[in-house]
SEVEXRO-181073 format. One record per residue (C-alpha): residue number from 1; x negated, y negated, z. Coordinates in steps of 0.05 Angstrom, whole numbers, plus 5000, padded with zeros to 4 digits. Last residue first. Layout:
<sites>
@nr: NUM	x: X	y: Y	z: Z;
...
</sites>
This chain:
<sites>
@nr: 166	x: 1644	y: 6247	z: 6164;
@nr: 165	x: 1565	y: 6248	z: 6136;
@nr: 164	x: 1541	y: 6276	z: 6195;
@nr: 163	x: 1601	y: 6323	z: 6197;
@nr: 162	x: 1585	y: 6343	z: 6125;
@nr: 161	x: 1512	y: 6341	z: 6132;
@nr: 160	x: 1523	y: 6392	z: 6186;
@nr: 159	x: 1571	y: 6430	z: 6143;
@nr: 158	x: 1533	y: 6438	z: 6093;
@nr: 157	x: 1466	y: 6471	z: 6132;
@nr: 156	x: 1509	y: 6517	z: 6159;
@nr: 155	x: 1533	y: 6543	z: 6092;
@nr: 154	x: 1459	y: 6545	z: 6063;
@nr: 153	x: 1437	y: 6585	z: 6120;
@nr: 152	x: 1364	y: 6608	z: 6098;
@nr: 151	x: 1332	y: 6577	z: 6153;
@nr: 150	x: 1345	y: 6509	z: 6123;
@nr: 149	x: 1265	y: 6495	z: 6104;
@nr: 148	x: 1255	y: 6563	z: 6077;
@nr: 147	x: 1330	y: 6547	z: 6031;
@nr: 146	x: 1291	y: 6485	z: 6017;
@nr: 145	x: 1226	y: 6513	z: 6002;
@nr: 144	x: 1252	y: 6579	z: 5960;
@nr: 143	x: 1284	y: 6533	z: 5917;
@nr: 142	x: 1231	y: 6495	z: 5896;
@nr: 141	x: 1188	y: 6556	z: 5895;
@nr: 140	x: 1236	y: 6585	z: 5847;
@nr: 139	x: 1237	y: 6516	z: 5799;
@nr: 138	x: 1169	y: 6507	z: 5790;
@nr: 137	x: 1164	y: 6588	z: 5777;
@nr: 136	x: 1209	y: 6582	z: 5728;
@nr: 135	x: 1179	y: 6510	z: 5698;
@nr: 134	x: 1113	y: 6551	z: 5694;
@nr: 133	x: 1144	y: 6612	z: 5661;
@nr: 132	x: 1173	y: 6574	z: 5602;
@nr: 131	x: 1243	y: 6562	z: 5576;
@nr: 130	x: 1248	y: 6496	z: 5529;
@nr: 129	x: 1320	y: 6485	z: 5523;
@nr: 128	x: 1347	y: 6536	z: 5575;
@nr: 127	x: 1286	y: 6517	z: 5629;
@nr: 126	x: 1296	y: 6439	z: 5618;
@nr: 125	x: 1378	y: 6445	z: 5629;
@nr: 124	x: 1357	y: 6494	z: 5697;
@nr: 123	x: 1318	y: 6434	z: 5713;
@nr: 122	x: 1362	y: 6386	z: 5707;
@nr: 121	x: 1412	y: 6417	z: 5742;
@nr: 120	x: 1366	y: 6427	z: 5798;
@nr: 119	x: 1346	y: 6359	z: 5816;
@nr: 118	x: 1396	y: 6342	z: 5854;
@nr: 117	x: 1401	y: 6405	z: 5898;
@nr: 116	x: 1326	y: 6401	z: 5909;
@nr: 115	x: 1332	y: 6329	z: 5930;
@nr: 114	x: 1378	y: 6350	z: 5973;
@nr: 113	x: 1338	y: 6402	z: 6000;
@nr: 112	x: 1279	y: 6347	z: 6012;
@nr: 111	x: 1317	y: 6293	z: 6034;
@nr: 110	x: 1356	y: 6337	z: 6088;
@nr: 109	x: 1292	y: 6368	z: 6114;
@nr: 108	x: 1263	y: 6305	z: 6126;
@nr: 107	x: 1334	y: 6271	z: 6161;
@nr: 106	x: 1337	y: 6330	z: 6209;
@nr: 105	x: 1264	y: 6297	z: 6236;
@nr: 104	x: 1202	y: 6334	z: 6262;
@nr: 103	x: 1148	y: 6281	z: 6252;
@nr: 102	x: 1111	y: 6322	z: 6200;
@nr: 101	x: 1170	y: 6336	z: 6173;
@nr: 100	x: 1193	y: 6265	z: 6160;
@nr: 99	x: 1128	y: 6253	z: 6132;
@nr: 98	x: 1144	y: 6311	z: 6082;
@nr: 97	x: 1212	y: 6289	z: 6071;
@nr: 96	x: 1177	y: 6206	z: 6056;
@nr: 95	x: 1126	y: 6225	z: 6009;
@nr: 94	x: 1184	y: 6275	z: 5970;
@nr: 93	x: 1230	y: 6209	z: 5974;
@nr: 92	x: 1166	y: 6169	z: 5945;
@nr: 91	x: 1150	y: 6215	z: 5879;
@nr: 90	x: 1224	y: 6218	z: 5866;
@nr: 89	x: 1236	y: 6135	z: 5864;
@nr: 88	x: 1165	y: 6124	z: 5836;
@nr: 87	x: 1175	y: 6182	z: 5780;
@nr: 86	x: 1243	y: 6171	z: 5757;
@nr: 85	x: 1226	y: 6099	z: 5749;
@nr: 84	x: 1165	y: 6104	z: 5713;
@nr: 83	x: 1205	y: 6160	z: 5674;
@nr: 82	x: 1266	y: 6107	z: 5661;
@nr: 81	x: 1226	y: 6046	z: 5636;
@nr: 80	x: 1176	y: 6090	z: 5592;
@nr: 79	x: 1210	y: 6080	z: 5527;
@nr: 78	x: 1135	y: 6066	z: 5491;
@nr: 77	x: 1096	y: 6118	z: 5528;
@nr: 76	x: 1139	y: 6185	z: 5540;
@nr: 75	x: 1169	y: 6171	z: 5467;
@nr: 74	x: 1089	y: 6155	z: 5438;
@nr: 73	x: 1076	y: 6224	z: 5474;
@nr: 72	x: 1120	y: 6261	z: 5448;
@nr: 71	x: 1134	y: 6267	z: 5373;
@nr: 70	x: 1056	y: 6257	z: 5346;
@nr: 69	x: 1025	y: 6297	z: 5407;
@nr: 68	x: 1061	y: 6365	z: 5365;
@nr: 67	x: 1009	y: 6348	z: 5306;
@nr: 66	x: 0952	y: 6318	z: 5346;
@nr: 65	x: 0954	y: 6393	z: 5378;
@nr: 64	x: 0961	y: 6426	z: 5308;
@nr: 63	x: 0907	y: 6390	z: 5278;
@nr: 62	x: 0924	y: 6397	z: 5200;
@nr: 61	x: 0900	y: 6322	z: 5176;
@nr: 60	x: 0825	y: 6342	z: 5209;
@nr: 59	x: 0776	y: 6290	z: 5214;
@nr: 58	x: 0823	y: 6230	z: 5189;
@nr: 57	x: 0877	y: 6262	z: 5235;
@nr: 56	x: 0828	y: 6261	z: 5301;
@nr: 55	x: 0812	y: 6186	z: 5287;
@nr: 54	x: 0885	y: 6178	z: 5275;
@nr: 53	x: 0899	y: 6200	z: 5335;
@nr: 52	x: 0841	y: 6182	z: 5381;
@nr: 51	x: 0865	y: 6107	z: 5362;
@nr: 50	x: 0939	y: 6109	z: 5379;
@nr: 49	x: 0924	y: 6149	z: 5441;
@nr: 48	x: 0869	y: 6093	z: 5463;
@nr: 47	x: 0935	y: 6041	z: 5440;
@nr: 46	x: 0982	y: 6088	z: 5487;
@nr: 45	x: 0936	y: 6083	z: 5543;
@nr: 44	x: 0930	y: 6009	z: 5545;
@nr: 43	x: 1010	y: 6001	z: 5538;
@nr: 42	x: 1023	y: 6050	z: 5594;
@nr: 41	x: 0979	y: 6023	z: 5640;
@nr: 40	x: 1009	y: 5987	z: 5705;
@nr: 39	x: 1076	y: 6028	z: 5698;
@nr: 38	x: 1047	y: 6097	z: 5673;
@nr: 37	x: 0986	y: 6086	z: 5730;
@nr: 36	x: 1046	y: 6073	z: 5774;
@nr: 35	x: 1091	y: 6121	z: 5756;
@nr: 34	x: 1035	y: 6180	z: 5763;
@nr: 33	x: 1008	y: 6154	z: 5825;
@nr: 32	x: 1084	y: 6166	z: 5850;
@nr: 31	x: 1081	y: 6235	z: 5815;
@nr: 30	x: 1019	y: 6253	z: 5847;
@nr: 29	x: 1042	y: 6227	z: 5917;
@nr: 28	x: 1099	y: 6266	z: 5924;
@nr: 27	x: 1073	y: 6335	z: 5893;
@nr: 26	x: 1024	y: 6332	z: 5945;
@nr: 25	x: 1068	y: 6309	z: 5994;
@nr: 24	x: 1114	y: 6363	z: 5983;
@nr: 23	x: 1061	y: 6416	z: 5976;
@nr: 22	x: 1018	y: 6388	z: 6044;
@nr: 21	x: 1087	y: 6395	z: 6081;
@nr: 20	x: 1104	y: 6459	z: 6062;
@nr: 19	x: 1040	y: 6490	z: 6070;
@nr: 18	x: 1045	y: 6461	z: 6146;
@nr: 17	x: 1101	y: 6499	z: 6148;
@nr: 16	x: 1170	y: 6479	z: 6173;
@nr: 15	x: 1226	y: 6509	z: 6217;
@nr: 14	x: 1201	y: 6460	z: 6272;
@nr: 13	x: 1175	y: 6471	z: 6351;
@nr: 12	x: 1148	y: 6546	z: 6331;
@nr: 11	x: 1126	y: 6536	z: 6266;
@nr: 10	x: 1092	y: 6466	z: 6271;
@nr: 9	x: 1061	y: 6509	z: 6327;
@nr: 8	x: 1044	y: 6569	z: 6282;
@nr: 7	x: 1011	y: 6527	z: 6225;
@nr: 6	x: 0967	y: 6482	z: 6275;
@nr: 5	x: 0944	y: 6543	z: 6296;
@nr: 4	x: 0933	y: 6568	z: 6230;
@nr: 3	x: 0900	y: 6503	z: 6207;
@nr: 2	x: 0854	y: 6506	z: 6258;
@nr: 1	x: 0824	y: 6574	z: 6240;
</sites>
């Protein structure tokens, strides 16, 4: 019951959910952990990989999943430099929107929907290469947060950044 209330007055004072909030910073903080663990341990988990492979492929030579594992994950873990960056810079501007939500400031809602705008390229280029539902869905709710979080006035919401910017 308190998180309702505390729902409806973020509400009321803020176009922003609480649900919002938790999401972003969710999402925030698991990719940040994500960079970091990848950053701090990459090496260590790629030789346990290493070793759970080719134990797996002396068991069985035809396992499908240590079959498709072979052309990704030793690409995600040996030319890490750019997805450890990706994932600290991204991970921390999400941490960052949602605190700047929680505090009621322009400047959180204009991280997160521009974030959305920059990230949405690459995610329609990732759903036409590889579609799958998750990524849709990923990429829907996405977009349904920041137009939520501009009260679906996309044009308004431009040309306030533009005169902010200006």
């Amino acid at each position: 019951m308190g998180l309702l209330t505390k729902e409806k007055s973020v509400k009321k004072e803020f176009h922003a959910s609480v649900y919002i909030i938790l999401y972003k910073f969710i999402l925030g903080l698991v990719e940040f952990i994500t960079g970091v663990v990848t950053l701090s341990l990459g090496t260590k988990i790629y030789h346990i990989y290493q070793t759970s492979l080719i134990s797996e492929l002396t068991e069985d030579p035809h396992d499908l999943l240590a079959r498709l594992s072979e052309g990704i994950v030793p690409h995600l873990l040996t030319h890490n430099t750019y997805l450890i960056i990706y994932l600290l810079i991204l991970g921390f501007a999400k941490m960052l929107g949602a605190i700047g939500l929680v505090y009621k400031q322009n400047w959180g809602v204009d991280l997160l929907v521009s974030l959305t705008i920059l990230m949405a390229p690459f995610q329609i280029f990732n759903m036409i290469v590889s579609p799958n539902m998750f990524d849709f869905l990923y990429f829907v709710l996405g977009l349904l947060i920041a137009l939520y979080l501009i009260e679906f006035k996309p044009h308004a919401w431009i040309s306030k950044v533009l005169k902010v910017l200006q």
